[in-house]
One Martini backbone bead per residue (centre of mass of N, CA, C, O) as a GRO file, in nm:
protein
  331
    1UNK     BB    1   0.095   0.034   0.024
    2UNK     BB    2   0.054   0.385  -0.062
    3UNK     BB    3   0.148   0.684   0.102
    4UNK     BB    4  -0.023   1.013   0.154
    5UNK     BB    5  -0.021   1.361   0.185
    6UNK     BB    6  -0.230   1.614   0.284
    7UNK     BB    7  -0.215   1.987   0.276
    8UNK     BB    8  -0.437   2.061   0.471
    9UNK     BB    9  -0.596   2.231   0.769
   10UNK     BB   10  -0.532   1.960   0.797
   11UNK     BB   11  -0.297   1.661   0.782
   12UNK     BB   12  -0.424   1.382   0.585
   13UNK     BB   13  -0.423   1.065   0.548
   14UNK     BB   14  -0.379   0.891   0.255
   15UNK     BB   15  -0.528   0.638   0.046
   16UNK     BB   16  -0.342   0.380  -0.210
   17UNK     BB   17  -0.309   0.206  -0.375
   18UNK     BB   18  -0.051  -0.023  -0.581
   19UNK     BB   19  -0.144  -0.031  -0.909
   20UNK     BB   20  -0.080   0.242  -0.989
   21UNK     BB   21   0.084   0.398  -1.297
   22UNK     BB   22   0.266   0.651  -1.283
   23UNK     BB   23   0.403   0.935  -1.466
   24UNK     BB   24   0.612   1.057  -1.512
   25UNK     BB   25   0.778   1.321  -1.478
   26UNK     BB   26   1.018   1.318  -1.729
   27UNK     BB   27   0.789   1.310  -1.938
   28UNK     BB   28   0.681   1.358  -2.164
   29UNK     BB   29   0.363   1.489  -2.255
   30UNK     BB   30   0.271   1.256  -2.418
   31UNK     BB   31   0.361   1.012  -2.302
   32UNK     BB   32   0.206   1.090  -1.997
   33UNK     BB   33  -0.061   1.079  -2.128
   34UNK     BB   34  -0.061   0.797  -2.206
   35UNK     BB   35   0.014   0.641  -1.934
   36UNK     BB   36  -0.250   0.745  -1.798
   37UNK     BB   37  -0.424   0.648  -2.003
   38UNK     BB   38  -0.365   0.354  -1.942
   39UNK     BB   39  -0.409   0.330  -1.650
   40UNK     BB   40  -0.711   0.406  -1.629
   41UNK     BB   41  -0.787   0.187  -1.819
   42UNK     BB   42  -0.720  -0.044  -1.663
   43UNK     BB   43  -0.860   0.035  -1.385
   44UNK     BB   44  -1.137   0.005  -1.522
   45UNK     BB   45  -1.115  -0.286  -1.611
   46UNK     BB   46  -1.058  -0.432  -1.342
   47UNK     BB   47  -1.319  -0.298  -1.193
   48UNK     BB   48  -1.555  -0.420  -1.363
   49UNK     BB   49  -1.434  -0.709  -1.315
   50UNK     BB   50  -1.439  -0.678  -0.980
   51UNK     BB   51  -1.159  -0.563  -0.890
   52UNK     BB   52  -1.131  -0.412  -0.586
   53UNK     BB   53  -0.865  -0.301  -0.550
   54UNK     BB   54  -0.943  -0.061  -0.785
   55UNK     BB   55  -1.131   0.121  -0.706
   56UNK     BB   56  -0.944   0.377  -0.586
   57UNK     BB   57  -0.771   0.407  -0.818
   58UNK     BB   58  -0.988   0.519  -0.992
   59UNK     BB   59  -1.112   0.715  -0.823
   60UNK     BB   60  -0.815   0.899  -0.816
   61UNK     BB   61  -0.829   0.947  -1.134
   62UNK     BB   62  -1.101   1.118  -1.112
   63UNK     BB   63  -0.987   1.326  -0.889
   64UNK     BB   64  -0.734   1.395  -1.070
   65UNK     BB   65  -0.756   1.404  -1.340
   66UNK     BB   66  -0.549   1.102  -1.497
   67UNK     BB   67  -0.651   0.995  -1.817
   68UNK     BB   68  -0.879   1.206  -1.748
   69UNK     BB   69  -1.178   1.357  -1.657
   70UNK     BB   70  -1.279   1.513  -1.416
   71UNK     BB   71  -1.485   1.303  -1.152
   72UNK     BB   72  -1.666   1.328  -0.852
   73UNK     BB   73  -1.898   1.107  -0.911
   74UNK     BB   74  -1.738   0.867  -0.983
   75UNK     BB   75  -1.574   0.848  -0.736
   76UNK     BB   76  -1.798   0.821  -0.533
   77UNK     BB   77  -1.878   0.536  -0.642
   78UNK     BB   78  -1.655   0.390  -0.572
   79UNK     BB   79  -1.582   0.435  -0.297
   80UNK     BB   80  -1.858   0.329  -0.198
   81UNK     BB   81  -1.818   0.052  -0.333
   82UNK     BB   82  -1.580   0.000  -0.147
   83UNK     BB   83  -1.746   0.063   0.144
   84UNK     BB   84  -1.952  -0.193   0.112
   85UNK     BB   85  -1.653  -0.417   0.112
   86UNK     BB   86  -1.464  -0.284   0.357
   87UNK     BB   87  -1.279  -0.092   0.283
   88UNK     BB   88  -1.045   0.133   0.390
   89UNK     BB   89  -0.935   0.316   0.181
   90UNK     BB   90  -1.227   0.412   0.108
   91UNK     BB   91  -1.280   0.524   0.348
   92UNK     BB   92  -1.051   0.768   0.365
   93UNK     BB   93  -1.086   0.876   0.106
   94UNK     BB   94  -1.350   0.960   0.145
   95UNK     BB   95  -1.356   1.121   0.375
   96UNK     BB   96  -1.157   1.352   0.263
   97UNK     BB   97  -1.390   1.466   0.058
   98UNK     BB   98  -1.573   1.558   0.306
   99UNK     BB   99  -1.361   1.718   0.486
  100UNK     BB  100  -1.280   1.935   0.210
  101UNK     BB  101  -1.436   1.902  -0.052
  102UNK     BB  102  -1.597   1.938  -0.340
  103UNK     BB  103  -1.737   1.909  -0.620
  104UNK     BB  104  -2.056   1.917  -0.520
  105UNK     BB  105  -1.923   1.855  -0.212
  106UNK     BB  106  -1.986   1.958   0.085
  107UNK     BB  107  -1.834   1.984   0.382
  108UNK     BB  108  -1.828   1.673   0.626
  109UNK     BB  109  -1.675   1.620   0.939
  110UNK     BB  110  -1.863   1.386   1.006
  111UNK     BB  111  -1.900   1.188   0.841
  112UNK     BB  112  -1.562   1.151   0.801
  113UNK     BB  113  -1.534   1.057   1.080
  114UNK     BB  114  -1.718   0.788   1.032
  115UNK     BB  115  -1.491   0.684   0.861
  116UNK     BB  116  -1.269   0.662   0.998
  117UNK     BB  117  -1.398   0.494   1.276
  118UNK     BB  118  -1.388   0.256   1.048
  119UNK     BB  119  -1.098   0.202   1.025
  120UNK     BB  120  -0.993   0.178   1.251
  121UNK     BB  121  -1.195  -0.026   1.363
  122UNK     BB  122  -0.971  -0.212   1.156
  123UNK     BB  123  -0.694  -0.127   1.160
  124UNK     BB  124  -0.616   0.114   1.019
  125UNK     BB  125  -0.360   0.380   1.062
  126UNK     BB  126  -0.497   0.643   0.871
  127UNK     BB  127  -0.752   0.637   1.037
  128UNK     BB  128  -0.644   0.696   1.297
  129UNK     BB  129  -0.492   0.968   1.247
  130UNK     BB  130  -0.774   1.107   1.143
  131UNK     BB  131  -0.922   1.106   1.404
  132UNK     BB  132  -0.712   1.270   1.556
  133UNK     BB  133  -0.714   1.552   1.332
  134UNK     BB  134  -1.016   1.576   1.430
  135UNK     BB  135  -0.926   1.627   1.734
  136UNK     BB  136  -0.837   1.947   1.686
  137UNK     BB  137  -1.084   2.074   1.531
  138UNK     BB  138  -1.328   2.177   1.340
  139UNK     BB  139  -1.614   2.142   1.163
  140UNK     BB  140  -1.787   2.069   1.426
  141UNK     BB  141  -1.581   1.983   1.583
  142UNK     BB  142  -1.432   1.932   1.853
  143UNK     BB  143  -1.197   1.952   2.057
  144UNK     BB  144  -0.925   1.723   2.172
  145UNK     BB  145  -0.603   1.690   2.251
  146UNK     BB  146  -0.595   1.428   2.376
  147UNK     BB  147  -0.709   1.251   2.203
  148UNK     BB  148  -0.524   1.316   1.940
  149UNK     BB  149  -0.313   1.187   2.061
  150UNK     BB  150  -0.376   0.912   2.110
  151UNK     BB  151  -0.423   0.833   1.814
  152UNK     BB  152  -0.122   0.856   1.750
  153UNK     BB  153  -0.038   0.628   1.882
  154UNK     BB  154  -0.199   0.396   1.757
  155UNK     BB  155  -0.090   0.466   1.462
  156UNK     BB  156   0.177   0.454   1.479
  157UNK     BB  157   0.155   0.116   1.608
  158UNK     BB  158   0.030   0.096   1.331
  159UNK     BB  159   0.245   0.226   1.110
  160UNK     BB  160   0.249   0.608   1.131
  161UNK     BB  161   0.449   0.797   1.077
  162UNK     BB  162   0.277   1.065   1.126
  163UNK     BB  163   0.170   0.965   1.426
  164UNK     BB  164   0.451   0.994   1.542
  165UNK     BB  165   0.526   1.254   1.466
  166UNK     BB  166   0.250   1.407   1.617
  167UNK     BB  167   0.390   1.291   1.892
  168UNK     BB  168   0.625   1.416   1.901
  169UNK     BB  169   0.472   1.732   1.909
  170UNK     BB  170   0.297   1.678   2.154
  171UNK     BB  171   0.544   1.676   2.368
  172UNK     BB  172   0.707   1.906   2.274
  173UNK     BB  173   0.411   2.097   2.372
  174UNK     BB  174   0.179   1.993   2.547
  175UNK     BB  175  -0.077   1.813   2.352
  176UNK     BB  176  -0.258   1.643   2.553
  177UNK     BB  177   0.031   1.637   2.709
  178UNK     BB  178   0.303   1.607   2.883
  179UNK     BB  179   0.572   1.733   2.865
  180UNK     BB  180   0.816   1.585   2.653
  181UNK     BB  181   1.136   1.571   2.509
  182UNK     BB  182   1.229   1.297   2.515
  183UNK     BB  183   0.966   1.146   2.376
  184UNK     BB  184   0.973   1.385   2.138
  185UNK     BB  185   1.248   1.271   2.007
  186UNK     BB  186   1.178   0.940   2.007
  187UNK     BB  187   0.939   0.978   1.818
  188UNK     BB  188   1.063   1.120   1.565
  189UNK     BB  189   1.265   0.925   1.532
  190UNK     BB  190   1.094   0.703   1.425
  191UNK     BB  191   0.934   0.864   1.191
  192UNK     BB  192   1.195   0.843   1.070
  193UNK     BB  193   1.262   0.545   0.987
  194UNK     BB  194   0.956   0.569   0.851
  195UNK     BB  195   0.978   0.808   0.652
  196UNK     BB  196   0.975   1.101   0.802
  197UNK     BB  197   0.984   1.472   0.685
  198UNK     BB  198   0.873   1.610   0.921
  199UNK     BB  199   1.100   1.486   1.107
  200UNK     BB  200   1.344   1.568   0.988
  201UNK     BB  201   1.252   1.874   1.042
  202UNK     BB  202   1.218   1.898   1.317
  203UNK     BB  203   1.499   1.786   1.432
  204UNK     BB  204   1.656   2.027   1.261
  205UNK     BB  205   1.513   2.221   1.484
  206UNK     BB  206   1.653   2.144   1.706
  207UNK     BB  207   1.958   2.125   1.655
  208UNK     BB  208   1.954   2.426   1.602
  209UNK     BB  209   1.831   2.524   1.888
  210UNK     BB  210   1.891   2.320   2.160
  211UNK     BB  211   1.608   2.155   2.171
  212UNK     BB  212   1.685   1.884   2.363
  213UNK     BB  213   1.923   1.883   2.246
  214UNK     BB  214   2.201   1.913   2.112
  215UNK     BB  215   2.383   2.151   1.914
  216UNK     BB  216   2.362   2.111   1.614
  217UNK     BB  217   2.431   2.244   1.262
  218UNK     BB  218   2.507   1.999   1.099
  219UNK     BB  219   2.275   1.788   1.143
  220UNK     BB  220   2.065   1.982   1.047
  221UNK     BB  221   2.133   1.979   0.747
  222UNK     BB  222   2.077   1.686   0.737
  223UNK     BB  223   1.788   1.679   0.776
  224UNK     BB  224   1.707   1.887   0.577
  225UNK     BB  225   1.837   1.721   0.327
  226UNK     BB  226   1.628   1.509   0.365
  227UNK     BB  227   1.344   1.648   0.343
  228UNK     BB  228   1.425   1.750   0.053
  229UNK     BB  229   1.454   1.476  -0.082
  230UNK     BB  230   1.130   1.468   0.034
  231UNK     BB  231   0.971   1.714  -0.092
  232UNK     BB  232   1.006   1.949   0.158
  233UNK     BB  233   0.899   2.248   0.158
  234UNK     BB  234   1.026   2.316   0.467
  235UNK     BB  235   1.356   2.233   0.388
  236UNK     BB  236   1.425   2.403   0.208
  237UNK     BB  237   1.394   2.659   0.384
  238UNK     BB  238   1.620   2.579   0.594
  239UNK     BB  239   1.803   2.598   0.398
  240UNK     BB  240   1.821   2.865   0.322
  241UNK     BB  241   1.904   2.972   0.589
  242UNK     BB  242   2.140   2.808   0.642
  243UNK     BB  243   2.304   3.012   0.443
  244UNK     BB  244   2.254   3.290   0.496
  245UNK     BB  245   2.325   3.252   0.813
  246UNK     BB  246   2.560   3.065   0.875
  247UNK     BB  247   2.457   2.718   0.947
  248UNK     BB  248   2.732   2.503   0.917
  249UNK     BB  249   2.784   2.696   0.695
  250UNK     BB  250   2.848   2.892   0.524
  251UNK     BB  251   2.755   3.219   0.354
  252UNK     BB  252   2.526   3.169   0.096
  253UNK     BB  253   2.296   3.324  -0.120
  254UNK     BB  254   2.285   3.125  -0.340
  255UNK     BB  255   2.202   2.897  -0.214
  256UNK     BB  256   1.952   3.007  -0.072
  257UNK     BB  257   1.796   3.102  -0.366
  258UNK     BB  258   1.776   2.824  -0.415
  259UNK     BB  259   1.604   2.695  -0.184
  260UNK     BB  260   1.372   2.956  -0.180
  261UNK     BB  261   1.253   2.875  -0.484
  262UNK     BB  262   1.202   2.586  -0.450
  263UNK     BB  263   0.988   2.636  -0.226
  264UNK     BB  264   0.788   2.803  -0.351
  265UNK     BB  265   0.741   2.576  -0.574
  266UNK     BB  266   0.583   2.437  -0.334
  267UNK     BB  267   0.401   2.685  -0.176
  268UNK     BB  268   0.586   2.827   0.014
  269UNK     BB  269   0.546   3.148   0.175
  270UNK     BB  270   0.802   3.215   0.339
  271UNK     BB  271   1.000   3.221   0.097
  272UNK     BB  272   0.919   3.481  -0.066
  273UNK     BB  273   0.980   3.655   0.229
  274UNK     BB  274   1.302   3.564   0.177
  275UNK     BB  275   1.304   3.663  -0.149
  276UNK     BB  276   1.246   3.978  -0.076
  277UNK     BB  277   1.482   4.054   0.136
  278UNK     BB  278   1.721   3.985  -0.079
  279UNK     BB  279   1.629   4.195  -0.301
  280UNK     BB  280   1.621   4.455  -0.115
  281UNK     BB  281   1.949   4.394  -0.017
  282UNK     BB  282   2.132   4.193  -0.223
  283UNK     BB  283   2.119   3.914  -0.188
  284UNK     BB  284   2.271   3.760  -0.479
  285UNK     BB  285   2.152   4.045  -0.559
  286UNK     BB  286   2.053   4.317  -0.714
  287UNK     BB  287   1.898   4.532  -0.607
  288UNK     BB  288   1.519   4.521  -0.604
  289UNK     BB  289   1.238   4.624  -0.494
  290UNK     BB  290   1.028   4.557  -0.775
  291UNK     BB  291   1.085   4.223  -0.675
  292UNK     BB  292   1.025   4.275  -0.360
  293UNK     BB  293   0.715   4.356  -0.391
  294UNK     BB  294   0.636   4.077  -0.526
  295UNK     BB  295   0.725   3.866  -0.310
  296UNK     BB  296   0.544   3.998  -0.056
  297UNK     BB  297   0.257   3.949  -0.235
  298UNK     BB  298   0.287   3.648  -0.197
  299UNK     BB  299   0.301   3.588   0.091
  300UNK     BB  300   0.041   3.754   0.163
  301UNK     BB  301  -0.149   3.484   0.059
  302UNK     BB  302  -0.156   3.402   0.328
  303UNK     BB  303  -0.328   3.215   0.616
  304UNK     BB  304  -0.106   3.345   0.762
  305UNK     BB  305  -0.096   3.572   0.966
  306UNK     BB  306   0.203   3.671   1.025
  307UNK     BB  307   0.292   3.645   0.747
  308UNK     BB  308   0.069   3.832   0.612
  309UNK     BB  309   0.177   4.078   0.805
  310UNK     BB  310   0.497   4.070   0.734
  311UNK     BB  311   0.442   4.127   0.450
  312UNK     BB  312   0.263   4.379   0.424
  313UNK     BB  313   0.441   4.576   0.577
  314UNK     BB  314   0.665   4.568   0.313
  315UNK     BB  315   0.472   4.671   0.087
  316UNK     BB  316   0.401   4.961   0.256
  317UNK     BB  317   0.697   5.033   0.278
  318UNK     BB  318   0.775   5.048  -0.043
  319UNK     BB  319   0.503   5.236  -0.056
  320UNK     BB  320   0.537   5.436   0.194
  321UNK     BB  321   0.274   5.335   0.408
  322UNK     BB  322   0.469   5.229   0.583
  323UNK     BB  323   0.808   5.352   0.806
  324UNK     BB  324   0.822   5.091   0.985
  325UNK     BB  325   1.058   4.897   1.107
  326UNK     BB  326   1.162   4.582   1.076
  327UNK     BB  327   1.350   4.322   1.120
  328UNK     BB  328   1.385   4.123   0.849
  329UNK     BB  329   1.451   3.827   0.896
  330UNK     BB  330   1.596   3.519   0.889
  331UNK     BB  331   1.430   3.214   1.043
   0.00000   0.00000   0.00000
């Protein structure tokens, strides 16, 4: 079974069967449509014969428009159809749908909770995650940050990587449980091994800042340059800072402008912001205000407040209309 992350306002765990063979990155557009397109040919092929493990693969295929024009009923009937053979994959397939809200599928956080808790109760490692996330509470469920541990470390215990990772986060914040760092690192640890990106970047920030663990600024840096490896672009990012700012490494700027572009183009909007600084003040570039001024712009259209707003007062900056400095650091 291969599993894959979405970060979406809570990052819930997804199923999706090994069936589909999907066309590499580096193939040409029309090979790649091609490929795409025998795949869903294949997966359509064998769910109408019967094949119960193909329903997932199809209806991602229908959801995701590869191969195929996205069709969000039809996935939604292999899906269900998946649920009614008792998959727990298409239980929380389906659940994310719900989750998420889609193409004429409006938002039901409460749905979506019931078939997590019917993949969990069946011993799915994701079910029991989303479980988790959703007990962090928002779209009218409650918050409940005990339970949402708990769950975590099920999760975990039943070979979920981010479970692990979650539970290695929340005693390092003492979200749900009482604090303890050591429990919190011996956890990241764990999913560290289990191949999360978010734990290796987790770790990387611990000993960037010697919080639980020794100081080490090299470490720091590999663990950095594993998780943007596994294509973390908050790894990216932090490689940015730490190359800007001589931290285990030299300090170079094009190294830096090199991994915050990285970022940038993975959607990563706090890179923007310190493609920004960068444009503003020269490193590695020419100064030229109105390419940093595009940079703030797109940083500003953040959903975090924080960066939104130290975005935002960059922009007014720049256009004359609030001139206190603020500190403008990167990392």
């Amino acid at each position: 079974m291969r599993k894959r992350v979405l970060p979406a306002m809570l990052a819930l765990a997804l199923s999706v069967s090994g069936g589909v063979a999907f066309a590499r990155a580096d193939a040409g557009p029309s090979i790649e449509r091609d490929r795409a397109k025998a795949s869903f040919e294949a997966a359509l092929r064998d769910a109408q014969g019967g094949d119960a493990t193909r329903y997932v693969d199809l209806a991602m295929l229908y959801l995701e428009g590869q191969g195929v024009t996205r069709d969000v009923p039809k996935a939604l009937a292999w899906l269900r159809k998946g649920v009614a053979g008792g998959d727990t994959d298409a239980m929380v397939e389906l659940g994310n749908v719900y989750f998420d809200g889609a193409d004429g599928v409006p938002k039901d956080r409460r749905a979506a909770f019931t078939l997590y808790s019917e993949a969990a109760r069946r011993g799915d490692p994701n079910g029991m995650y989303n479980v988790g996330a959703s007990h962090e509470g928002g779209g009218g469920l409650p918050e409940n940050t005990r339970l949402a541990f708990a769950w975590y470390l099920k999760a975990a215990e039943a070979g979920s990587a981010r479970g692990a990772y979650s539970a290695g986060e929340a005693y390092l914040a003492g979200s749900g449980v009482r604090r303890d760092n050591a429990k919190g690192v011996a956890m990241l640890r764990r999913a560290i091994q289990m191949g999360s990106a978010d734990a290796m970047n987790a770790m990387g920030r611990l000993y960037s800042e010697g919080s639980g663990v020794k100081q080490d600024h090299a470490e720091a840096v590999r663990l950095y340059t594993a998780a943007a490896s596994n294509d973390l672009a908050a790894g990216m990012s932090n490689l940015g800072v730490v190359h800007h700012n001589g931290e285990g490494v030299p300090v170079n700027y094009t190294e830096a402008m090199r991994w915050f572009q990285r970022a940038a183009d993975h959607g990563y909007l706090e890179a923007w912001y310190d493609l920004g600084i960068m444009c503003e003040r020269g490193h590695g570039i020419a100064a030229n205000e109105e390419l940093a001024l595009i940079m703030y712009r797109k940083a500003a259209q953040s959903d975090e407040p924080d960066l939104r707003r130290k975005a935002q007062k960059a922009v007014n900056r720049l256009l004359g209309l609030d001139d206190e400095e603020d500190d403008g650091s990167i990392g």
